[in-house]
C-alpha positions as CSV (number, residue, x, y, z in Angstrom):
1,X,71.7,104.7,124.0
2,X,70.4,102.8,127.2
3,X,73.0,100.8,128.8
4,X,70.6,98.3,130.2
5,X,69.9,97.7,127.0
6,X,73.7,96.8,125.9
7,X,74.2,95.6,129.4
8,X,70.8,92.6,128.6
9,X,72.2,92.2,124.3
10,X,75.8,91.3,126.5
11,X,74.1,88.7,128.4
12,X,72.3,86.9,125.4
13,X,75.7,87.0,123.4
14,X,78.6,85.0,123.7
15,X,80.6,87.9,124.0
16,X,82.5,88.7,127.7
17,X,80.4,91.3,129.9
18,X,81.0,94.8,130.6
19,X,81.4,94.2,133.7
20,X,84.2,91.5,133.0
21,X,86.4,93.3,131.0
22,X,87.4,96.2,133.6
23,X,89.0,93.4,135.4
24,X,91.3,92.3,132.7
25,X,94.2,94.5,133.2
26,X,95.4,97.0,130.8
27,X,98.0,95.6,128.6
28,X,97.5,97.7,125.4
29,X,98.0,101.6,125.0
30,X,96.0,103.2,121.9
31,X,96.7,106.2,120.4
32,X,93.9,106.9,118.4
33,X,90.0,106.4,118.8
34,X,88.7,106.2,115.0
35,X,86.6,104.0,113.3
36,X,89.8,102.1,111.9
37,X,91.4,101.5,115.2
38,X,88.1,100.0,116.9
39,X,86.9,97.8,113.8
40,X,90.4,96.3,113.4
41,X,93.0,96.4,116.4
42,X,90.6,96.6,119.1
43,X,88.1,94.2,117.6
44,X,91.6,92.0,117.0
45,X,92.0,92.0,120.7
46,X,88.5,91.3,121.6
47,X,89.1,87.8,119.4
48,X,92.0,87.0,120.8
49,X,90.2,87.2,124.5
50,X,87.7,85.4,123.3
51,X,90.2,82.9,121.9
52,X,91.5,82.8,125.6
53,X,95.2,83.3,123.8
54,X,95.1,86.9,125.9
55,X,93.5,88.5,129.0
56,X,94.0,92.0,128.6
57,X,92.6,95.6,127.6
58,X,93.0,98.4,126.2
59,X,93.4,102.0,127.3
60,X,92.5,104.5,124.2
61,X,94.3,107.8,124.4
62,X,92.8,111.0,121.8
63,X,95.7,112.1,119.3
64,X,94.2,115.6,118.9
65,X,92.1,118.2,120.8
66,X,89.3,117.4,119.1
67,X,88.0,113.8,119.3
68,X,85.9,111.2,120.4
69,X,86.4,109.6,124.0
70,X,84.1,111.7,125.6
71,X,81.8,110.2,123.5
72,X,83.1,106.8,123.9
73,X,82.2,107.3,127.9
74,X,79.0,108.0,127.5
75,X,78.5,104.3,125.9
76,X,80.6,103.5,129.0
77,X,83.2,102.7,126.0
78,X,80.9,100.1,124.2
79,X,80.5,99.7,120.3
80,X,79.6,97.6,118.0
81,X,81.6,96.0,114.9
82,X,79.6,95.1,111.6
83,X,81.6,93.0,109.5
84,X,79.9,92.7,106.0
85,X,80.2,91.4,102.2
86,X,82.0,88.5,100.7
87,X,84.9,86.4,102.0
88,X,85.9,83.6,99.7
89,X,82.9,84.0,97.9
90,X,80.1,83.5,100.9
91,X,78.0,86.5,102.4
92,X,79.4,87.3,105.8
93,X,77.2,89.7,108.0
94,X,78.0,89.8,111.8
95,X,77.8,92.3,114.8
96,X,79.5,91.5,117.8
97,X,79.6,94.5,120.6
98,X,83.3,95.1,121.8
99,X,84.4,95.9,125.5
100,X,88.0,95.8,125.2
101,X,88.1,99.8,125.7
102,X,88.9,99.5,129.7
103,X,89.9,103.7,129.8
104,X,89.9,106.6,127.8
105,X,92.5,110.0,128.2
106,X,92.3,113.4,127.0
107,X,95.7,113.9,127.2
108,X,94.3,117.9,126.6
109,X,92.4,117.8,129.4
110,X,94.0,115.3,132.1
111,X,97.7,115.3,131.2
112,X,98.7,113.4,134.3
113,X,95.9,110.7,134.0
114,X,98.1,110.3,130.0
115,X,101.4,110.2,132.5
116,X,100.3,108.0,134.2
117,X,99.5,104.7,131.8
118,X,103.5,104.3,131.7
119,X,103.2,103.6,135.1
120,X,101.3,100.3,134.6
121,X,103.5,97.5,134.6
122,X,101.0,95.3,132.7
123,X,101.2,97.3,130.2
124,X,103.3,95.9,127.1
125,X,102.2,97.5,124.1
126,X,101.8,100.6,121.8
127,X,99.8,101.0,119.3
128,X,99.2,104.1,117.0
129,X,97.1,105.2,114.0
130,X,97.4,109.0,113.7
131,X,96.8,109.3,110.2
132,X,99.8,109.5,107.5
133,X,100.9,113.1,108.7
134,X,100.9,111.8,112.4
135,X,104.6,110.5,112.4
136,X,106.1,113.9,112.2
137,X,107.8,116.1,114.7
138,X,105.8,119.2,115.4
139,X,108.8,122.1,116.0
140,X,106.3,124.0,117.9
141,X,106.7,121.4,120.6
142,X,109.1,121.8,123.6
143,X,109.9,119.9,126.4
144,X,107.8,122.4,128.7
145,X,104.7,122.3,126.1
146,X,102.1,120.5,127.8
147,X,100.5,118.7,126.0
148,X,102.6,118.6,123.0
149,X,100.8,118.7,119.7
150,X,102.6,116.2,117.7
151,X,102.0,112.4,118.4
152,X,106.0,111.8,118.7
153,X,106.5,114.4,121.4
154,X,103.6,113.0,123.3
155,X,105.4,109.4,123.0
156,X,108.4,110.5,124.3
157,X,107.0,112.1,127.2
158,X,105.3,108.6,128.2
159,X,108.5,106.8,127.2
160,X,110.4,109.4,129.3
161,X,108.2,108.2,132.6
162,X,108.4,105.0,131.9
163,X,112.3,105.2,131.5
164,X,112.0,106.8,134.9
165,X,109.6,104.1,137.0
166,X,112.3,101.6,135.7
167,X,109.7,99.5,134.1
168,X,110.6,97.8,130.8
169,X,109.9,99.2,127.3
170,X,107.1,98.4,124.6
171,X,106.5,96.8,121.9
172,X,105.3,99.3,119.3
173,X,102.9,98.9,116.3
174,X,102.7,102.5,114.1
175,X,99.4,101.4,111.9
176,X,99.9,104.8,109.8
177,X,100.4,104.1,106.3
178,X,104.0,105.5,105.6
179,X,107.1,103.6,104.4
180,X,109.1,101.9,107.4
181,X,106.6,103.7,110.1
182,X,108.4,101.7,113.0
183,X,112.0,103.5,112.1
184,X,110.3,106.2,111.2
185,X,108.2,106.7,114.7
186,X,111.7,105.9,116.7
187,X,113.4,108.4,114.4
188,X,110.5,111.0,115.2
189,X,110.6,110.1,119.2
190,X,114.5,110.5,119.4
191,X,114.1,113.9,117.6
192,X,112.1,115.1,120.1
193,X,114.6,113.3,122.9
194,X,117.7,115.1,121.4
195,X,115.6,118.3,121.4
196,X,114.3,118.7,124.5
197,X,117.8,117.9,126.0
198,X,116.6,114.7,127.8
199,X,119.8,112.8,128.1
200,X,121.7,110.0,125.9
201,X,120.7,107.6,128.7
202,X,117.2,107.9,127.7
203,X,117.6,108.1,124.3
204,X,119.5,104.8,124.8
205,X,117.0,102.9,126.4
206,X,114.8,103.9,124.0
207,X,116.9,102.5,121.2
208,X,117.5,99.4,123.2
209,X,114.3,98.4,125.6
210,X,111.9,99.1,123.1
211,X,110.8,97.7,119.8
212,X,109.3,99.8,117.4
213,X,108.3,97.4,114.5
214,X,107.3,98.3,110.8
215,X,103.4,97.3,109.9
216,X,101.3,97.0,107.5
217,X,97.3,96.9,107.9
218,X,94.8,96.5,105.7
219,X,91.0,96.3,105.9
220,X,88.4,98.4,104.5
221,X,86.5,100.5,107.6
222,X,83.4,102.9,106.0
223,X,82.4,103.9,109.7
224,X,79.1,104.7,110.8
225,X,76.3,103.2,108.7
226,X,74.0,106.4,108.9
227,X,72.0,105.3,106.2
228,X,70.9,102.2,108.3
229,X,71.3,103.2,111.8
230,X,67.9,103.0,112.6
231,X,66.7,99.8,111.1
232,X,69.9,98.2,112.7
233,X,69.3,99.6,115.8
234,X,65.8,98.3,115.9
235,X,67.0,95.0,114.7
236,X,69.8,94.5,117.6
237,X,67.2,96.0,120.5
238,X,69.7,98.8,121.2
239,X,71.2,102.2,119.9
240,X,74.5,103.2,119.3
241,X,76.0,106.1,117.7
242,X,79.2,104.7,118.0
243,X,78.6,101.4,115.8
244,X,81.1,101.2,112.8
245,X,81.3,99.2,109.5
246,X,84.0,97.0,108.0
247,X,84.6,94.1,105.4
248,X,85.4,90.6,106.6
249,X,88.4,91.1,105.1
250,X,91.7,92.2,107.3
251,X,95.3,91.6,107.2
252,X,98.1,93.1,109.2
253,X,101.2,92.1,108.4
254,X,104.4,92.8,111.0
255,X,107.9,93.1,110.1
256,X,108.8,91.2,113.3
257,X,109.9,87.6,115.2
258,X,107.0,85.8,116.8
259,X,109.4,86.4,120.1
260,X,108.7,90.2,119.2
261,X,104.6,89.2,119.5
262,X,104.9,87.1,122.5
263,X,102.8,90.0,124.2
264,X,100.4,90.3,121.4
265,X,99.4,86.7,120.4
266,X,96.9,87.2,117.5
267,X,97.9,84.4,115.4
268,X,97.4,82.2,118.2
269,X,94.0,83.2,118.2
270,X,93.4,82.5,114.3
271,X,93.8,86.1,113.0
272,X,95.0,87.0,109.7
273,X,98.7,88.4,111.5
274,X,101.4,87.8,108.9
275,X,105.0,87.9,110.3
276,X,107.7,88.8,107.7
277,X,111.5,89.8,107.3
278,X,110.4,91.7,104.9
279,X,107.3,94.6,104.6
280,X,107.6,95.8,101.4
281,X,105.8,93.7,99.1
282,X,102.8,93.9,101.3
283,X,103.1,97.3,101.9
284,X,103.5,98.2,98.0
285,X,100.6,96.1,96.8
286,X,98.3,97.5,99.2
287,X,99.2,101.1,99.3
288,X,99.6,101.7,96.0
289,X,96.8,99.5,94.3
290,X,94.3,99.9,97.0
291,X,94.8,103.4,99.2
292,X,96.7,104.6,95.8
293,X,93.1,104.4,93.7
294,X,91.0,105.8,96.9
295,X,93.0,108.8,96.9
296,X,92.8,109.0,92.9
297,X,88.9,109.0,93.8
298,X,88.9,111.0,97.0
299,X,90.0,114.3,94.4
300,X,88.7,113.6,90.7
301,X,85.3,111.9,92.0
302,X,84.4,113.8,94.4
303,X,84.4,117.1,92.0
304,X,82.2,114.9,89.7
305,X,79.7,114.8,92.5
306,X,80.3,111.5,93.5
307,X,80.5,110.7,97.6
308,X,81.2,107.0,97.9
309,X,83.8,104.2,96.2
310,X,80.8,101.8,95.2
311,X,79.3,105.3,93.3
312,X,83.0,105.5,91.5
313,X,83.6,102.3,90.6
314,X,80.1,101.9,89.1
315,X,79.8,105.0,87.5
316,X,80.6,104.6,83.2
317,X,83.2,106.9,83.3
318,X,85.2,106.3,86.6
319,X,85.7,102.5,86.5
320,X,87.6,102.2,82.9
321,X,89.5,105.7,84.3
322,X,90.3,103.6,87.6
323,X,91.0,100.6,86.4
324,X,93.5,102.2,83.1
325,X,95.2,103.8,86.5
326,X,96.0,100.3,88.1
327,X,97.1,98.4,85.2
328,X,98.7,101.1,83.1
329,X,100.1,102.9,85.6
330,X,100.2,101.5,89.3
331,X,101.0,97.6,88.5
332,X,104.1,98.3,85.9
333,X,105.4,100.8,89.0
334,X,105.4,97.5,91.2
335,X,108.3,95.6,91.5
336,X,106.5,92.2,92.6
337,X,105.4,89.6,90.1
338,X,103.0,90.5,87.8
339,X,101.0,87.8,88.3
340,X,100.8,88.4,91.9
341,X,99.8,91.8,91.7
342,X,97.6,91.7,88.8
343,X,95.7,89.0,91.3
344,X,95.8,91.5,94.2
345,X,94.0,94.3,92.1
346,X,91.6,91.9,90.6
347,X,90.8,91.6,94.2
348,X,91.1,94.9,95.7
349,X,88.5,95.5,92.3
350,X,85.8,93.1,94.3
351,X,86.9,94.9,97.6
352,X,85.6,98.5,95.9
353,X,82.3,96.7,94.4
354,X,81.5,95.7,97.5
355,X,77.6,96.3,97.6
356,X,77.3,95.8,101.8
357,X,80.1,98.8,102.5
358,X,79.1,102.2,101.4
359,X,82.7,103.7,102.0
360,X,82.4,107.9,102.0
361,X,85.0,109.7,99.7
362,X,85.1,112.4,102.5
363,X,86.4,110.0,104.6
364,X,88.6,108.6,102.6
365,X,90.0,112.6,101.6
366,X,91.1,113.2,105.0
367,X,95.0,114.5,105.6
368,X,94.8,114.3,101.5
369,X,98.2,115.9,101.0
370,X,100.1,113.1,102.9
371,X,98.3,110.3,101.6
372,X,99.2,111.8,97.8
373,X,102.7,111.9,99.0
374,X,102.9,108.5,100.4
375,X,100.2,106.4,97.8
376,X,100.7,108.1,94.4
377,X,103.9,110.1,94.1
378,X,106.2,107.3,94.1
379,X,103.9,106.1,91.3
380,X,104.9,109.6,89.2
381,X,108.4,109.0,90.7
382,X,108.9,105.5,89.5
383,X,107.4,105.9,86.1
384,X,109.0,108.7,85.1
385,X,112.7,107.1,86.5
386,X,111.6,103.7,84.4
387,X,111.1,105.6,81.2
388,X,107.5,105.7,80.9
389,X,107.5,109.4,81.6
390,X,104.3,111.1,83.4
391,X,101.5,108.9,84.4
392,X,98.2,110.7,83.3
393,X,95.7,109.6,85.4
394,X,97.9,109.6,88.4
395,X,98.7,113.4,87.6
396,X,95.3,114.0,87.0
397,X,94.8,112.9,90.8
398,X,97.7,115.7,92.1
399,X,95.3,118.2,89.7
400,X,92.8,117.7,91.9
401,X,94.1,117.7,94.8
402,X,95.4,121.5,94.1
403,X,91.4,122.0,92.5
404,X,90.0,121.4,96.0
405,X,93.1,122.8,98.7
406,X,94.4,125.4,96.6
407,X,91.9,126.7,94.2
408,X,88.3,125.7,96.3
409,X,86.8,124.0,93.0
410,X,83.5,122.4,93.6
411,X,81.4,121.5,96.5
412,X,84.5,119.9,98.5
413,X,86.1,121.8,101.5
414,X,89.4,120.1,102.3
415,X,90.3,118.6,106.0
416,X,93.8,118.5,106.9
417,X,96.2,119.9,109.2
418,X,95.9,123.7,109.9
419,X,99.7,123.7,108.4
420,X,98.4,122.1,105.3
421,X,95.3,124.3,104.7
422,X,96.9,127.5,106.2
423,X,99.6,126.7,103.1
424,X,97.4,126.6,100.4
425,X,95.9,129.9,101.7
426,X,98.6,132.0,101.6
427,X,99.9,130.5,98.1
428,X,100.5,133.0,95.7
429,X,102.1,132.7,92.1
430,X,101.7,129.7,89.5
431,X,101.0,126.2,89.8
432,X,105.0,125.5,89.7
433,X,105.0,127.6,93.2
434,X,103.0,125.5,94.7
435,X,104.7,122.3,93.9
436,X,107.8,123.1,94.6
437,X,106.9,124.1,98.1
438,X,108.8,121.5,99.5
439,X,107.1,121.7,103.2
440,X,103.7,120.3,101.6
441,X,105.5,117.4,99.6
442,X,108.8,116.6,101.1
443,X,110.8,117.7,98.3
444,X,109.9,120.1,95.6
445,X,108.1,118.5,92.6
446,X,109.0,120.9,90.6
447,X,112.3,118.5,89.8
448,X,110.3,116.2,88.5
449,X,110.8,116.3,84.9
450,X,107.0,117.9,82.8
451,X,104.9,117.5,85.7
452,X,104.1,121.4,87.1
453,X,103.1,122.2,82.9
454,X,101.1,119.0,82.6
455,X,99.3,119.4,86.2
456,X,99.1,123.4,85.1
457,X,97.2,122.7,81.9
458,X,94.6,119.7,84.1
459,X,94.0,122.2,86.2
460,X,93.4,125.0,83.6
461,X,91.0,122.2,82.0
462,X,89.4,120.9,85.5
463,X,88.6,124.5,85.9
464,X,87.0,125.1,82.0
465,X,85.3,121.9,81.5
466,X,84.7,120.2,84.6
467,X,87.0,117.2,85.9
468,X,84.2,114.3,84.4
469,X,85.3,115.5,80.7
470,X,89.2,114.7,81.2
471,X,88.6,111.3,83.1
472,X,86.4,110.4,80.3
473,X,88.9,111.2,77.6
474,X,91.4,109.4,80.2
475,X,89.5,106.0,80.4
């Protein structure tokens, strides 16, 4: 990409200049640098500039060893948003470059540089999406481990330096999908505190001087648009291998005070920020209808040979099986009003059909053994508590989850945490062993009244007949 080319598109645009934005100071600290923290929060921020409600950037610090700032630098950390398909019932189809990114750490490779953002007095807010699994203490990490592997340890370090510069807490956003993720993140950090033997002053301040606050986001984000890079790129006048894809559509709903978001004013700027008492019936009717059906898909259609959500939902098989899932299955395991959620899924529905978003399956299978755990086992769970025993389809799902970790069925390789993978590897024995291994799934599922025989015999039949057969007889 040439970056007098970005540099001239910046000029013609009524977005703010690269060479503005290094001068608004850093007031936001990112952990995470994937396609659904740069189409959503970091886009958000970009509005709310614009909107002149904020001044301030954002410094974007990589989760894991492997990752993307380094390639983020080399577009001097510029990317474009497309934001595509139907919002109350018009096309939308925008592009707008962002240049919020003001810095960019490899906590691996410059530890003191990652140190060092707590040291920033303009900075007021944390913001995290390290995936469903992220929000767990890793017990290889010590207090000498530098860096630590889990996102928690790493928090706690930078919370630990701020604590010691005397500068005020955060205000923290966990995006990752889990129930209560603000709790659960402040849980997580003051295991590692207690741990590492830093002190009950700390651990105080912690509790006290910063707000870790429960949210909920939702928006569709595909990524890169491979299969129109070029045309796009020839259409906008400049490349970039960093571009990434999302629907108009995008909530994020907080579990705080509008005191709480004094710092981060994005309803002020027009954004679709809902502030609640109360999480959960946003946090249900997404998860479960929408990120519960994408994992469904992300096992069963992918062994069919399918790659994208548009491919499932239009295929004559899938969509009956899909849709039997959400009404049968997902809706009466809801306890919202019927009517409210059976309008949410005929939505999320239009969301899937989508034709300008060609959202990847691989994708969407990523950390697949924590999403299960948090989007469709409280579906089983729930079901089988209410009386309406085991939830085919939904079981069908956990079949294929073990078809592609455990058993390597199909054209699919699984990507997950080493712990995960290494797991499934060294499983030996029956399905029942592998469900009740209680350090894949939190508790052992085994417990669960029917479910190892019924998830056994998919298996045994995924295996015989190919998964296309039982989702047919299942729609």
């Amino acid at each position: 990409m040439l970056m007098e080319d970005i540099v001239k598109r910046l000029g013609e645009s009524p977005n703010d200049s690269r060479s503005d934005a290094p001068s608004r100071p850093t007031r936001i600290i990112q952990f995470g640098e994937g396609n659904f923290l740069r189409a959503f929060v970091d886009w958000q921020v970009q509005q709310m500039n614009k909107a002149g409600v904020f001044d301030g950037g954002v410094a974007v610090v990589q989760p894991l060893a492997t990752g993307r700032v380094a390639e983020l630098e080399q577009q001097d950390r510029l990317y474009t948003v497309l934001l595509e398909g139907l919002r109350d019932d018009a096309l939308v189809s925008t592009h707008e470059i962002i240049t919020v990114i003001n810095q960019t750490i490899d906590p691996y490779a410059n530890w003191p540089t990652f140190l060092a953002l707590a040291d920033n007095p303009d900075a007021c807010v944390i913001i995290s999406n390290t995936t469903e699994a992220g929000i767990a203490v890793d017990p290889a990490d010590t207090a000498e481990t530098v860096p630590p592997k889990g996102f928690p340890a790493k928090l706690a370090h930078l919370l630990r330096r701020r604590f010691q510069a005397g500068l005020p807490g955060f205000l923290i956003l966990p995006c990752e999908l889990i129930d209560d993720n603000g709790p659960a993140l402040r849980n997580a950090v003051l295991e590692c505190v207690a741990r590492f033997g830093w002190g009950d002053d700390f651990a105080h301040w912690i509790d006290t001087e910063n707000r870790f606050r429960s949210t909920l986001v939702d928006r569709i984000v595909p990524g890169f648009p491979a299969d129109r890079a070029e045309s796009l790129w020839a259409d906008w006048g400049y490349e970039d291998s960093l571009m990434v894809k999302a629907e108009p559509y995008g909530l994020w709903a907080i579990e705080a005070t509008a005191d709480d978001l004094a710092c981060f004013p994005a309803q002020k700027a027009g954004l679709e920020v809902v502030l609640t008492n109360d999480l959960r019936p946003y946090h249900d009717r997404k998860v479960y209808l929408l990120n519960g059906p994408h994992t469904t898909m992300a096992q069963l259609a992918r062994l069919a040979g399918l790659h994208t959500v548009g491919e499932t939902v239009s295929d004559p098989d899938f969509r009956p099986f899909i849709e039997a899932q959400i009404s049968r299955e997902i809706i009466p395991a809801i306890d919202l009003p019927r009517a409210e959620v059976e309008s949410f899924a005929r939505d999320v529905m239009q969301r899937f059909e989508n034709p300008s978003i060609s959202h990847s399956l691989d994708v969407i299978a990523l950390n697949s053994v924590a999403k299960f755990v948090a989007r469709l086992l409280p579906t089983i769970k729930t079901n089988v508590a209410d009386g309406r025993g085991l939830p085919p389809r939904t079981c069908l799902a956990l079949a294929g989850l073990l078809a592609i970790y455990w058993r390597r069925q199909g054209d699919v390789t699984p990507t997950d945490l080493p712990s995960v993978t290494d797991a499934f590897a060294a499983a030996d024995g029956d399905v029942p062993a592998v469900l009740a291994d209680a350090s894949l799934w939190g508790e052992d599922l085994t417990a669960i009244p029917g479910l190892a025989q019924l998830v056994s015999d998919d298996l045994a039949l995924i295996e015989s007949e190919g998964v296309r057969s039982l989702v047919r007889g299942l729609s």
